[in-house]
N, C-alpha and C positions, 0 to 999 in steps of 0.2 A: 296327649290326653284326649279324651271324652268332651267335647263342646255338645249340649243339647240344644237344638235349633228350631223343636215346634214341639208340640202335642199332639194326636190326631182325635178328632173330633169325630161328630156323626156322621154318617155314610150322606152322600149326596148326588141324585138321581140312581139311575138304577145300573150301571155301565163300572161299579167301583171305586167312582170318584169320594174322595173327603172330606171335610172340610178340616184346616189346621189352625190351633194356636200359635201363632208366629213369635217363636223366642227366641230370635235375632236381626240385631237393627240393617242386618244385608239383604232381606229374604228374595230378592231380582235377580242378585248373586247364586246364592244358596241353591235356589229350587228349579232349576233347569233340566230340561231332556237329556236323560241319561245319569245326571246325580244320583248316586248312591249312599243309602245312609244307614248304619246299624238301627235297631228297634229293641227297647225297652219295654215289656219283656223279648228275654233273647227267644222264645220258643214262636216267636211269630216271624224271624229270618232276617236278611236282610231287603230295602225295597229300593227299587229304581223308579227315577220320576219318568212317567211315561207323556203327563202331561200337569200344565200349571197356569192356572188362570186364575185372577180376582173377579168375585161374586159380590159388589159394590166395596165393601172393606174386609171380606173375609178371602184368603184367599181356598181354592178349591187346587186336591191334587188328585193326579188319577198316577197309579204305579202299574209297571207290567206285571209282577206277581199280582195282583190284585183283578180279578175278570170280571165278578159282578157286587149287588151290595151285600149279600151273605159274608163273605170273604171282608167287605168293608166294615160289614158291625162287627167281627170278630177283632178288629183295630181297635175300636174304642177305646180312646183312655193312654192308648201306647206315647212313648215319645221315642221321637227321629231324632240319632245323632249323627256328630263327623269326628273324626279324628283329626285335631288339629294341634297345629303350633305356636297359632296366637296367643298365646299370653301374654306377652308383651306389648299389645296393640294401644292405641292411644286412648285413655278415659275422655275424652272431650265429650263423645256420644254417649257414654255410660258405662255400666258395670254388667257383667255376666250374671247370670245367675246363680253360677257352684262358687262367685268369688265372693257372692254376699251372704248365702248360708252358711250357718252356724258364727256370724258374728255378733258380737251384744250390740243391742239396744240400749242407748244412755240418752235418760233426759235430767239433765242439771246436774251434770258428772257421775250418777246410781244408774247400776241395771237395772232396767226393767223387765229385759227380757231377750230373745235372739230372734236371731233374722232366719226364717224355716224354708221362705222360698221369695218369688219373687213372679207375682202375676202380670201379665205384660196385656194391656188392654191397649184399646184404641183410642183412646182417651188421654190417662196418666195412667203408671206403670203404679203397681199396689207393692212394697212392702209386707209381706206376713210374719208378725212376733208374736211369738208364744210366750206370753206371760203365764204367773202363776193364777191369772183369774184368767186366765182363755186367749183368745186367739185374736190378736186386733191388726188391721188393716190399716196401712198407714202409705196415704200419699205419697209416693215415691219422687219430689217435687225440692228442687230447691231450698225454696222459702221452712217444709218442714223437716228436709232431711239436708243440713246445711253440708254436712262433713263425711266421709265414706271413708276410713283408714284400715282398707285391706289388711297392711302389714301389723297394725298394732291391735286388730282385731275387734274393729268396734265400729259403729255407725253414731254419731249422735241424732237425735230428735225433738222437734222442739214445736210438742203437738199442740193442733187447736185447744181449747179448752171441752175437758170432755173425752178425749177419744179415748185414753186406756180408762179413766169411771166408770166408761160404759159397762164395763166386764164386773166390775168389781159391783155393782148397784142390783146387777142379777144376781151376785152371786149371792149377796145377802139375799135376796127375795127368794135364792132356793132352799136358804138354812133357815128362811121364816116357815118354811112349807111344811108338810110330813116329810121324818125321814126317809121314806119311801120313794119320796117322789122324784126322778131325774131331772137334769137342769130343763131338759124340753118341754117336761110336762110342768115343774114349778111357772117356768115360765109363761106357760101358755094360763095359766090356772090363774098369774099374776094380771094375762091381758084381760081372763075374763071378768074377774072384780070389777077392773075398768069400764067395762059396759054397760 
């Protein structure tokens, strides 16, 4: 199957180079001269690493299909896979990211919501669950996210105080608003009261 293994970001110097979202915990592995990886969308080919180096914590990739940064903004936004066999590799390190979307979200045994994707920073790794009041961010972290049960379909979480409110505290400030108004602008309309 499909492992995806970065994102590509914005064009970096003028020669094709890019910068990547790194969505696997091997990328030393992964991203060598010569590696070849499908691209998300398929109408942009396949790319070979032609070069790979880290840019303090991001890394930076240059592909031979790729000649200057015309050709590199036209990437934006893509992601780079492999075809692989790993699915049965060890969770010590963590979870993929196709194995934890579309699993629920339970806090105190109730859905709250599912797991959409799975942002991988340099930091802590983000959780995304779409609840019914929007989209919340959830520390990918031990202490909040104790339990990860692939097979029975479900993550538990066990949030600071606050974190899924948040959604819910706008949403009523957009149904206090004109019905007219989108949540962007109730909300913005809510900060300006505040001033």
């Amino acid at each position: 199957m499909k492992l995806r293994v970065a994102r590509i970001g914005k064009p970096h110097g003028i020669r094709g180079e890019v910068t990547v979202q790194v969505l696997t915990d091997a990328p030393e592995e992964r991203f060598v001269r010569g590696a070849a990886f499908d691209v998300d969308p398929a109408s942009h080919g396949a790319l070979t690493v032609r070069s790979a180096r880290w840019n303090k914590d991001i890394l930076v990739l240059g592909f031979e299909e790729v000649p200057d940064r015309n050709r590199a903004e036209e990437l934006r936004g893509a992601t780079l896979s492999i075809e692989t066999e790993e699915l049965e590799e060890s969770h010590d390190e963590g979870w993929y990211e196709h194995e934890l979307v579309g699993l629920e979200a339970r806090v105190d045994g109730r859905a709250v919501g599912t797991v959409s994707a799975l942002q991988v920073m340099p930091a802590q790794d983000l959780l995304v669950v779409d609840t019914p009041s929007g989209e919340v961010l959830v520390p990918f972290v031990d202490e909040i996210v104790p339990e990860v049960d692939v097979e029975g379909g479900y993550v538990v979480v066990v949030p600071p105080p606050g974190l899924f409110e948040l959604n819910t505290e706008a949403e009523i400030a957009d149904d206090d608003g004109a019905d007219s108004a989108s949540a962007d602008d109730g909300g913005n309309a809510a900060r300006g009261e505040e001033l």
